[in-house]
N, C-alpha and C positions, 0 to 999 in steps of 0.2 A: 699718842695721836695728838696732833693740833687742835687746838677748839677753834681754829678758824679754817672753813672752806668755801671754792665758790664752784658757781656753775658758769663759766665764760659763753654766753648766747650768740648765735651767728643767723644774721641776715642775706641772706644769698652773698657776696662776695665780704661783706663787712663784718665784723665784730661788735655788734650793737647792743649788749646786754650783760647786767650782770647779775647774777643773786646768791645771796648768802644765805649758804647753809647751817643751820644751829643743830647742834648735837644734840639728842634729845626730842627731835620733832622729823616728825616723815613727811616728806617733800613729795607729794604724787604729781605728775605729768601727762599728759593726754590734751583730746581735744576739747572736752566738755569744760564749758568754765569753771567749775564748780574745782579744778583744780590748782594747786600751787601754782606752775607754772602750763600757761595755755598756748600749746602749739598748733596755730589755724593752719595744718596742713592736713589733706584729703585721706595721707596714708597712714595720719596717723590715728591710732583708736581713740573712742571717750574717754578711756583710765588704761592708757599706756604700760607706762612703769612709775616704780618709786625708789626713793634713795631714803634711808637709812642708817645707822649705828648699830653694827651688830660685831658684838667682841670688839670692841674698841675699833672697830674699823669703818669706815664707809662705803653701801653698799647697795648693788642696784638688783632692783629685781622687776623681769617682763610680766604683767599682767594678764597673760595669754592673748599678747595683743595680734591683730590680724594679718601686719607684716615683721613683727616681730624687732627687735632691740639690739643694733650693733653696739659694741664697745672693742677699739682697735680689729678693726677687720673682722671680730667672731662674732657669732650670737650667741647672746648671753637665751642660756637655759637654766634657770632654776634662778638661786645668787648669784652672782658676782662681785670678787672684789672690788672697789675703785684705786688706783694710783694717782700720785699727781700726774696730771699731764694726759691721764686716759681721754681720747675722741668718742660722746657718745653719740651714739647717729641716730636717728627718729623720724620714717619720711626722710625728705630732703632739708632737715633741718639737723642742724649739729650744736654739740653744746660740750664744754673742754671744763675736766674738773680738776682742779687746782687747791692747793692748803694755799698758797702766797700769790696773791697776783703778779707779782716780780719776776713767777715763774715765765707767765704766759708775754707780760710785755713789761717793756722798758721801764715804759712812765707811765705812770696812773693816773696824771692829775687829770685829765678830762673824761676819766670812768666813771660813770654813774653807779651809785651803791644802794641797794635798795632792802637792806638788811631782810626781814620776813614779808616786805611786801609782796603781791604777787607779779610777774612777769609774763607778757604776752607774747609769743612769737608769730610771725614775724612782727613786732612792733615797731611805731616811728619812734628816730634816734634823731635830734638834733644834727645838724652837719660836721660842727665843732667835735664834736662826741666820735664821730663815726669814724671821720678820717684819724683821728686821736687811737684810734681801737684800729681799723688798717692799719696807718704806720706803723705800732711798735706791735706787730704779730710778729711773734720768734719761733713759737713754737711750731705752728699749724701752716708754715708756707709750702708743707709737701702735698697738701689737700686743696690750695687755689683753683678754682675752676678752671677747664679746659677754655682755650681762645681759638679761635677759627685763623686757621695759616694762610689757605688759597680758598678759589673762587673758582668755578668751572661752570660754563651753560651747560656743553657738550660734548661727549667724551670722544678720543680722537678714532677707537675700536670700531667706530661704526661709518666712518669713511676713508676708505682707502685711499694709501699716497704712493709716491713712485719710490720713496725711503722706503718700503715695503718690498718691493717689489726685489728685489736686490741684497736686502737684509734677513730677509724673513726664509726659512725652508718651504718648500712646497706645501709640507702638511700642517706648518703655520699659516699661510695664505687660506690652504682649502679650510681650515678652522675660524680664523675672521672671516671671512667669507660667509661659512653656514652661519655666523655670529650674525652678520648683516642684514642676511636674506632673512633670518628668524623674528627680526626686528622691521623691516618690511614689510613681509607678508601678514605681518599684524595688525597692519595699516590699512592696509589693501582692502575696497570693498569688492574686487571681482575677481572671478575663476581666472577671468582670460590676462586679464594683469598680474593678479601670482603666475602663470603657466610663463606668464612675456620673462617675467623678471628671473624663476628658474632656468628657462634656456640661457639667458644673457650670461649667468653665470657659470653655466656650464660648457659654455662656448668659449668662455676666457678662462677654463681652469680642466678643459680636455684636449683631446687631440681631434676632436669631431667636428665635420664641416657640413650637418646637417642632421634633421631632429627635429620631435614635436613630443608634446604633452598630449594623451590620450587621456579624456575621463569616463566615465560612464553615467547617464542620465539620474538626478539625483535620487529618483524613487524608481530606478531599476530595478527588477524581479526575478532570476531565476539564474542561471549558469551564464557566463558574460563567455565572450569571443570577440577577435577583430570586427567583426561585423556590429557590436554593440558600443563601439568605443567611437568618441567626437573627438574630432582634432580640437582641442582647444586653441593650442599657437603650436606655430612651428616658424624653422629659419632652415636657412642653407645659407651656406658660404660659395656656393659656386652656382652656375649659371643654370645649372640641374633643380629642378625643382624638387620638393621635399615627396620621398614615394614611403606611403602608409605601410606599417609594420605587419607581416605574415598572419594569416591566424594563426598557422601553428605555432610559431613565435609567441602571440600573444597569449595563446589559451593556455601554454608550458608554465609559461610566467608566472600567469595569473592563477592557474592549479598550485600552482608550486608554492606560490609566492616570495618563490627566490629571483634576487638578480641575477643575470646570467651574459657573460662576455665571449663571444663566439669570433675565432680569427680565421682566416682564409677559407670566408664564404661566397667569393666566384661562381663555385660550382655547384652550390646547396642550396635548391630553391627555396627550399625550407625556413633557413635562415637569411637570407643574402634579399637584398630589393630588387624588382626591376624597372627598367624605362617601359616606354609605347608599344617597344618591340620587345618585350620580354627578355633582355638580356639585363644578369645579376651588374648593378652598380655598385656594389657594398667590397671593399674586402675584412669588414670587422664591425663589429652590430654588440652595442650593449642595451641591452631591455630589463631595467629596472621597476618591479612593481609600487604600485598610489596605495600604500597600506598603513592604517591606524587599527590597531590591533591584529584581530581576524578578518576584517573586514577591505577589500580590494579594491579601492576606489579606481584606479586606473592603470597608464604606464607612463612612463617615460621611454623615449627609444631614440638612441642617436647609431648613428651609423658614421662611416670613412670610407669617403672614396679612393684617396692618397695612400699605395702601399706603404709611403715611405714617413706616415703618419698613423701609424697603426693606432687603436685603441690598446692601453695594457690594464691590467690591477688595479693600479693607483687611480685610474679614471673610473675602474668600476666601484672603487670603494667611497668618492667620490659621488656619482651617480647616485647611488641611493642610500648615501647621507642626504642630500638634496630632497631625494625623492619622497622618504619620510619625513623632513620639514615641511616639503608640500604637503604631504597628507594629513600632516596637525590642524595645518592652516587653512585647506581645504573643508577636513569637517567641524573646525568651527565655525567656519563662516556660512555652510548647510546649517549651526545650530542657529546663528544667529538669522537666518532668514525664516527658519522653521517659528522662531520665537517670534519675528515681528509678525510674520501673519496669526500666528498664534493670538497675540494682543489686538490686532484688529478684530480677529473675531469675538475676543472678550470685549474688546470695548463695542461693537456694534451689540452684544448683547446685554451689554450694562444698561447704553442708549436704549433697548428696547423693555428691558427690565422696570426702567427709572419711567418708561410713557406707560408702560400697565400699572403701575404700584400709583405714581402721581396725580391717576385720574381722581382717587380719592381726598388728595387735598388740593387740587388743582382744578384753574375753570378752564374750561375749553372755548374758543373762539377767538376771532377776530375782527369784531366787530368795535366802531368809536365806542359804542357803552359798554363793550367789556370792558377797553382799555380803562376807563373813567372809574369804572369799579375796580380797579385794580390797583389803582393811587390810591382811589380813598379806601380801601383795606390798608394799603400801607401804611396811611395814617393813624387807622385805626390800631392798627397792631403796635404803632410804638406807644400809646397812650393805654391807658389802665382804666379809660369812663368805664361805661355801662353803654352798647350801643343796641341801637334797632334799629332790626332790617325786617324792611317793609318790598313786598311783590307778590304775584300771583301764586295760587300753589301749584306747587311741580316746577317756579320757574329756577327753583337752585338756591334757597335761603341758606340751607344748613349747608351745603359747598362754601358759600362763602364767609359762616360763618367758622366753618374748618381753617380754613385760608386765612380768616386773622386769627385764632388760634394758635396756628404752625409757625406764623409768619412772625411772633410775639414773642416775650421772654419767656413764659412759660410753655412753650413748645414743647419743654420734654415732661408737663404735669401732665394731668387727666385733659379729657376732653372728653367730657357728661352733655347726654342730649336726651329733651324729656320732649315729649309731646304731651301737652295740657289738656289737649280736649279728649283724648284719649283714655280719662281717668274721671270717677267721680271724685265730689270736693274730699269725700272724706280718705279717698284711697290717692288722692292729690299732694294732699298734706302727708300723708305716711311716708310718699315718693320722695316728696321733697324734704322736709326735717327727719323723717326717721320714725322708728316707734320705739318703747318699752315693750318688753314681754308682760302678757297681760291687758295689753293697753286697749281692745278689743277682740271680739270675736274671731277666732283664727289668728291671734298674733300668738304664736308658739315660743318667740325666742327675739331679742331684741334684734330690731333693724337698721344699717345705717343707710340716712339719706343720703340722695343726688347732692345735696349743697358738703355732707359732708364727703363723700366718695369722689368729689370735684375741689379739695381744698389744695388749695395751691395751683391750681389748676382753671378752666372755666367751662363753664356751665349753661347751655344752651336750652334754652327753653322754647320752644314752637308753637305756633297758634297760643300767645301769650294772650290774645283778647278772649279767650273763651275762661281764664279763671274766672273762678267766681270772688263776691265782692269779699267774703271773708278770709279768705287762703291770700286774696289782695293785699289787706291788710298787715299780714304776717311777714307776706314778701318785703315789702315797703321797707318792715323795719329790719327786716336781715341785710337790706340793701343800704340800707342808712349806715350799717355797721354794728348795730347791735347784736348782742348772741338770742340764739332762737333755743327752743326747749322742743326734744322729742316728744310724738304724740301717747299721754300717759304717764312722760315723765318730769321732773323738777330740775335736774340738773341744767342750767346756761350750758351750750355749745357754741363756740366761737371759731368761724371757719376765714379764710383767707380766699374768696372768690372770684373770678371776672366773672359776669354776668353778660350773655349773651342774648336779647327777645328777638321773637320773630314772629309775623302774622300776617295774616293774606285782609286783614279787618282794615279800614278805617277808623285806627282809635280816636284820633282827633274829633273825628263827627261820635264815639259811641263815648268820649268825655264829656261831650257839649252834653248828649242828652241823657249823662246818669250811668251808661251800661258800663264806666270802665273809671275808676278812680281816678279822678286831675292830679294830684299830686306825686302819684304813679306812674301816669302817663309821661309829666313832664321828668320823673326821677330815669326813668328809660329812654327817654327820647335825648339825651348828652349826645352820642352820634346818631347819625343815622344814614344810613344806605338803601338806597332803593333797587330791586332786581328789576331790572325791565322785562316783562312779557317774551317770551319768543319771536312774536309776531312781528314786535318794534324792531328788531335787530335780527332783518331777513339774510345777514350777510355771516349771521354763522348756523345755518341753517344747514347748508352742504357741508361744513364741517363736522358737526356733529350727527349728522347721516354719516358720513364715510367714518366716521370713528365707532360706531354703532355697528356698522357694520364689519369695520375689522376685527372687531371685539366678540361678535356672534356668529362671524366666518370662523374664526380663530377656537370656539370653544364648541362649534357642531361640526367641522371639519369641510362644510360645504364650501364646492368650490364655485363663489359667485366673484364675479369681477366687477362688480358695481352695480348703477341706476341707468336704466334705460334716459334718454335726454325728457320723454315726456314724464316719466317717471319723479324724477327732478325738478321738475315746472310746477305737479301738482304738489309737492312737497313746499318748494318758497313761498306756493300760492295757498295752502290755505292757513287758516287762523289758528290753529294749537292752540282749546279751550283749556288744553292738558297742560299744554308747556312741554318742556325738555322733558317730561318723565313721559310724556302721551307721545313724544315721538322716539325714545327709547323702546317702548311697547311694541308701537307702529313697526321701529325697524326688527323686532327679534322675532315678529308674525313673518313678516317679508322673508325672514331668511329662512325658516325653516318649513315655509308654503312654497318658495319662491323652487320652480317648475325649471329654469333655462338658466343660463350664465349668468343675464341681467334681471335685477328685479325690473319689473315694467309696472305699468301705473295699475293695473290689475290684483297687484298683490299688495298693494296697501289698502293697511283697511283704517277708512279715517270716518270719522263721525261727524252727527248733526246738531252737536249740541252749540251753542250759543259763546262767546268766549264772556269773561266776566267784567271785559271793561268795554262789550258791546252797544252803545245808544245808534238810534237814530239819528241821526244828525239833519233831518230838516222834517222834525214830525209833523205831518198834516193837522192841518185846520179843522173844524170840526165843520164842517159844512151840509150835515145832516145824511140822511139816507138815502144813497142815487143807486136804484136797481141796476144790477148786469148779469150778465150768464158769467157760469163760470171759466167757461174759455176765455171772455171779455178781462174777465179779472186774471187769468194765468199768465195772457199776453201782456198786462201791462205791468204785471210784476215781474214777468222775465225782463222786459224790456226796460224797465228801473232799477234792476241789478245790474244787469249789462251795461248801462251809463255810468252806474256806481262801482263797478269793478273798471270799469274803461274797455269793454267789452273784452278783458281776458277772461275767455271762455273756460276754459279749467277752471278760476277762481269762481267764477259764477255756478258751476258747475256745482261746486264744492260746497258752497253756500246755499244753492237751493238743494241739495240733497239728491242728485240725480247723474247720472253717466254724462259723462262728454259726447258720446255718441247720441244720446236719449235728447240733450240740447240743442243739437245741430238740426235734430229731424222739429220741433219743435220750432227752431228759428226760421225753417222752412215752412214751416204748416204755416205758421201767424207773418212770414214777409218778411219778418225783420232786416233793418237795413241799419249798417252802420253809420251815422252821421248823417241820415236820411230820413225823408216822412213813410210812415208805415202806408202799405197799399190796403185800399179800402177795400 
């Protein structure tokens, strides 16, 4: 054996590499670097093959690689010898083993020799180098790449020429032909233009001077007859209009589901068509069945009026080869319509899927101050502060604090909601950092907190002005960053939080005077979002009634179709001390008291209480004690709401706590006059 060998490396068309093999030392190949020589192709495995010295000879062995190790055309199973001149293939990469380079090419001087260093495939090769390794290739020029000869858009089989027509046999023609129309009706989005386009061709490739496509209604039911079949297209060649195929004809067919060619039927009413006047026009009728599998979809029927054009065999055998390429094309094209409504209805149900699930992290309305909170979530959500949200309760904090939540990078963490006032201080602290077991009375087993069950994640706190000033303090410094200690225990926890507050308080005024930490206050207040009242934002008030109610229609079954118009008026008009949660309430009493189709103003049940950001706005003087009756006083306080609502009477209504009915008789008793002096 020679003590000199190499591996000739190949780059898609070039010869870009060389490495020498040392006797003595095993050469492995694959794609994982970690080997001799690294072939970055997809097919080939991390630890390939390897090469060898075994009995003085060199030798390759496959690794149980995934696609496996040609050498000359075979795969190598187990060892293999190597020869000079052996092509070993790996993936799409090749590699030629040789004792003398002499072998492989002419002249060597611009081969790169790279004794035990490693070799990359495909690696970059100089240009000098490359062409140097193409040119004197001797060996390997029966393996050069395929080159592309011709160029074609479109091929000549799928439109007919008049060289055709003259060269070709009949049952070459009728063969291009179904070739065409198979390629056609593939295109084709309608019944009645496949039906056009199989007559056309069976009118230029029979003996028939008239004919139609009959199909059957697509969700037809039971035993089909002439009576159930539609003309889809039909044609005539003469001046005779096209006459509809027998039933018994058609029902033979269609039982049978054979085609069938009848000659000299003159006298067979059975088979034969007639005119106005009932005399047979046909003397030869072939009625070929619309069949995909077992299933019948229609006919075909062409008839001849021309003895001396008879229909034969050849036309029938014709016929319905046609006929069952209509019927492939026919019932895919049922699939394919079966299928788009199919998807309209998944997606209107997606649509309806994504409005019941969204309500949860989604606001409802369309009012300017939704939209305004809707930006400033957006902002909020791409930022990492600490925000608070400040509104009334019931008007929707924890919605929007959902909505930057979702809206945020940590969407897919936790989202932790506590209610503070809901807890004392000492079972507040256990909520929020956690306990040891032991750590008090009833603590059986260690707990973990909201700040940690929320790590990665963010954590919603509610009615944040009601902590007390010690649990304050704690907070503060989990919020600064520092780690916090379960209650009971010593170990530091260090959690990765958003921090979410929310409160229907004035903390500003309850920092000024002591009740709420300043340094707190200001570490919370980085954003801040205000919910507006329901009241302020009367313009999604009908929205959130009609969603209320498709939501409470939809889960009691009752069939209500909406809000009476007065019904409606008392809802924009009065003041929602409750908020969105007071008129959620409001609507699910409605729907399941509610007596008639519409809720009317009857079935709401709305209250007297006061809303929280209700003042006086032009409080009386103190002008001492001026006797009156109590009518005196009734009258001049209906009649100062009524100026104050602007005499909408429902809202006044509403406000003093009485029927609209109950106020009308009242405006009567006392004169009331709008924009007028009262009668004495």
């Amino acid at each position: 054996m020679s003590d000199l060998a190499y591996l000739v490396i190949r780059e898609g068309a070039k010869w870009t590499d060389v490495f020498r093999l040392v006797p003595g030392q095993t050469v492995t190949i694959g794609r994982a670097p970690t080997n001799q020589i690294v072939v970055k192709d997809e097919r080939c495995s991390r630890n390939h093959a390897e090469l060898f010295v075994l009995e003085g000879q060199w030798t390759i062995r496959d690794l149980e690689s995934r696609n496996g190790t040609v050498v000359q055309e075979q795969l190598v199973k187990g060892d293999r010898p190597l020869a000079s001149g052996d092509l070993i293939r790996i993936g799409r990469s090749q590699l030629v083993f040789v004792h003398n380079l002499s072998e492989a090419f002419s002249d060597t001087a611009g081969m790169t020799r790279r004794g035990n260093q490693r070799a990359s495939v495909p690696a970059p090769a100089n240009r000098e180098t490359s062409s140097d390794l193409e040119g004197d290739s001797n060996i390997l020029s029966a393996y050069e790449p395929a080159t592309i000869t011709h160029r074609k858009g479109q091929t000549r089989f799928l439109a007919p020429t008049e060289k055709d027509e003259g060269t070709v046999s009949r049952a070459g023609r009728a063969a291009a032909y179904l070739c065409r129309l198979a390629f056609e009706l593939a295109k084709t989005p309608e019944a009645a233009r496949m039906a056009e386009l199989a007559l056309n061709g069976l009118f230029d490739s029979t003996q028939a001077d008239a004919g139609a496509v009959l199909l059957l209604p697509r969700d037809f039911q039971g035993e089909a007859s002439g009576a159930n079949l539609e003309v889809v297209a039909s044609r005539t060649l003469t001046e005779q209009r096209y006459h509809q195929v027998s039933n018994f004809l058609a029902r033979t067919v269609m039982r049978e589901q054979e085609a069938v060619l009848a000659r000299n039927v003159m006298g067979d009413s059975n088979l034969g068509s007639r005119d106005s006047k009932g005399e047979i026009l046909a003397t030869s009728v072939i009625c070929a069945p619309v069949r995909h599998g077992q299933c019948v979809q229609g006919l075909i029927h062409l008839y001849s009026t021309d003895p001396a054009r008879a229909l034969d065999p050849d036309d029938l055998e014709f016929t319905l080869a046609v006929a069952d390429t209509l019927a492939v094309a026919v019932t895919n094209l049922n699939r394919r319509e079966e299928l788009a409504q199919n998807l309209i209805l998944i997606r209107n149900e997606n649509v309806e899927l994504r409005e019941r699930l969204g309500v949860q992290s989604e606001i409802i309305g369309r009012s300017p101050q939704l939209r305004q909170i809707s930006e400033e979530i957006a902002r909020a959500a791409a930022s990492r502060a600490t925000v608070l949200i400040r509104g009334e309760s019931g008007a929707g904090k924890e919605l929007v604090a959902r909505a930057v939540h979702f809206s945020s990078s940590r969407s897919k963490n936790p989202f932790v909601c506590l209610n503070c006032a809901a807890l004392s201080e000492d079972l507040l602290a256990s909520e929020l950092f956690g306990h040891e077991k032991g750590a008090f009375t009833g603590a059986t087993e260690r707990k973990i907190g909201k700040f940690e069950a929320a790590d990665g994640g963010t954590l919603m706190l509610d009615e944040i002005g009601e902590m007390s000033p010690n649990i304050q303090a704690k907070f503060l410094r989990v919020l600064e960053g520092h780690p916090f200690e379960r209650v009971g225990g010593s170990k530091p926890v260090k959690v990765d939080v958003r921090v979410i507050a929310a409160t229907n308080r004035d903390l500003e005024k309850d920092a000024a005077e002591g009740r709420f930490r300043r340094d707190l206050f200001f570490r919370l207040r980085v954003l801040e979002i205000i919910v507006p009242a329901l009241r302020k934002r009367p313009d999604d008030i009908p929205v959130l009634a009609n969603y209320f109610l498709e939501k409470f229609r939809s889960e009691t079954g009752r069939k209500i179709r909406g809000y009476t118009p007065r019904a409606m008026e008392q809802l924009i008009a009065y003041r929602w001390p409750g908020n969105v949660r007071e008129l959620r309430n409001v609507v699910e009493r409605a729907v399941v008291l509610c007596t008639g189709q519409y809720i009317d103003q009857g079935d709401l049940l709305l209250s007297n209480l006061a809303t929280a950001g209700d003042t006086m706005q032009h409080p009386p003087a103190d002008r001492g004690f001026h006797p009156c009756s109590l009518a005196d006083m009734e009258r001049s306080h209906i009649e100062a709401t009524l100026k104050h609502t602007g005499w909408n009477k429902s809202r006044t209504a509403s406000i003093l706590g009485i029927e609209r009915s109950t106020l009308d008789r009242k405006i009567r008793r006392y004169r009331l006059v709008e924009g007028g002096p009262r009668d004495a």
